[in-house]
C-alpha positions as CSV (number, residue, x, y, z in Angstrom):
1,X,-19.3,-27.3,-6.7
2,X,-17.3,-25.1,-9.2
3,X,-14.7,-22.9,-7.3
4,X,-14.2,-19.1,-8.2
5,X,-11.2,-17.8,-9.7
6,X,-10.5,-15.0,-8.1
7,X,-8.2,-12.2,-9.8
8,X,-5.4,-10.9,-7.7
9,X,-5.0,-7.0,-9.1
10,X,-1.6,-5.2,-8.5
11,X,-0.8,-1.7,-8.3
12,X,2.2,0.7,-8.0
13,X,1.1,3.9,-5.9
14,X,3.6,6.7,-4.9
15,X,1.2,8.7,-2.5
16,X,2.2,7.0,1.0
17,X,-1.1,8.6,2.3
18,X,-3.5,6.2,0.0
19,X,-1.4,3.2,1.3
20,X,-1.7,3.9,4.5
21,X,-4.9,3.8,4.1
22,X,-5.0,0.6,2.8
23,X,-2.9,-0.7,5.6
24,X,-5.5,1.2,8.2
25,X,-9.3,-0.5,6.3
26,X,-7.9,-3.5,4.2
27,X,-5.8,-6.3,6.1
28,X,-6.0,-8.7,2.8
29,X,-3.9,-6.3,0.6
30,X,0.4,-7.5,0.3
31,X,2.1,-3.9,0.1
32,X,5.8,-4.3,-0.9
33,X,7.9,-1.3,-0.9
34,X,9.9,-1.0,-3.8
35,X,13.2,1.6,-5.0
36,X,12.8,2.3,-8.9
37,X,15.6,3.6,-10.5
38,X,15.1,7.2,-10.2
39,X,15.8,6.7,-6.5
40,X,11.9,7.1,-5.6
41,X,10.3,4.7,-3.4
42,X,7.0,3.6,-4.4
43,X,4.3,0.7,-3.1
44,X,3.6,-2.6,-5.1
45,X,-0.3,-3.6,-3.6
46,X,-1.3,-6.9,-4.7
47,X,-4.9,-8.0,-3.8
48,X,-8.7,-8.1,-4.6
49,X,-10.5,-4.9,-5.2
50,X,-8.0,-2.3,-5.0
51,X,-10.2,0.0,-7.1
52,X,-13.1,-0.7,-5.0
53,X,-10.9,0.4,-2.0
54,X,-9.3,3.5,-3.8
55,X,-13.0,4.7,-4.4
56,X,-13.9,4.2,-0.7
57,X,-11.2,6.6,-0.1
58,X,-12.5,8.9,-2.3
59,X,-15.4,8.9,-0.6
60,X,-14.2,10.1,2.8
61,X,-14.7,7.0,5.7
62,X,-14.5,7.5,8.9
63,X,-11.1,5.5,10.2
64,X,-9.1,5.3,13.5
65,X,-6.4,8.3,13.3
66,X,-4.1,5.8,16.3
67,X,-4.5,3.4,13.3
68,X,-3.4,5.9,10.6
69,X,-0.8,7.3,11.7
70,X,0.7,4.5,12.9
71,X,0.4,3.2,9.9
72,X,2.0,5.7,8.1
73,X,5.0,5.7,10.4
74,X,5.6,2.2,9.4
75,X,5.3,3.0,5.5
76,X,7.7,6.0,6.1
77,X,10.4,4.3,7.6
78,X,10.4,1.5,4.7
79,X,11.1,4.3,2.6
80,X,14.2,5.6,5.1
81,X,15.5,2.5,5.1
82,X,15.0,2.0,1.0
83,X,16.6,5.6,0.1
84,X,19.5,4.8,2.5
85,X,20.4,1.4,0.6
86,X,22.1,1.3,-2.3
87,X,20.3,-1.8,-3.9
88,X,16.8,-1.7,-4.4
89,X,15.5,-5.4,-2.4
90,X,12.8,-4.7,-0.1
């Protein structure tokens, strides 16, 4: 039995909304906050099917708003904690 490559996409995103969403439907998806130089934070996601996810998005699914927003909260305080730092290590 032949195994299946599987190929791992990776994506920068700067709209915390869309990773949150990620964080709320995908659970296989590694989001690492980064600080570029221009003092922005944005969100490294590594994973299979990101596009596939970004479309679902698009297309409006029903998710838990508890699960949302708490997910969001999360994702907003990496980025407190990134903008107060002076290095830009996750």
């Amino acid at each position: 039995m032949k195994k299946v490559k599987t190929i791992t996409e990776k994506k920068l995103f700067t709209d915390v909304h869309i990773v949150a969403f990620f964080e709320t439907t995908q659970k296989s998806f590694k989001i690492i906050p980064q600080k570029v130089d221009t003092g922005q934070v944005v969100f490294s996601v590594e994973g299979e099917n990101i596009e596939k996810a970004l479309m679902e998005l698009y297309n409006n699914p029903a998710v838990s708003i508890l699960t949302y927003i708490k997910a969001l909260k999360g994702l907003r305080s990496s980025i407190y904690t990134l903008k107060g730092r002076k290095d830009n290590v996750a």
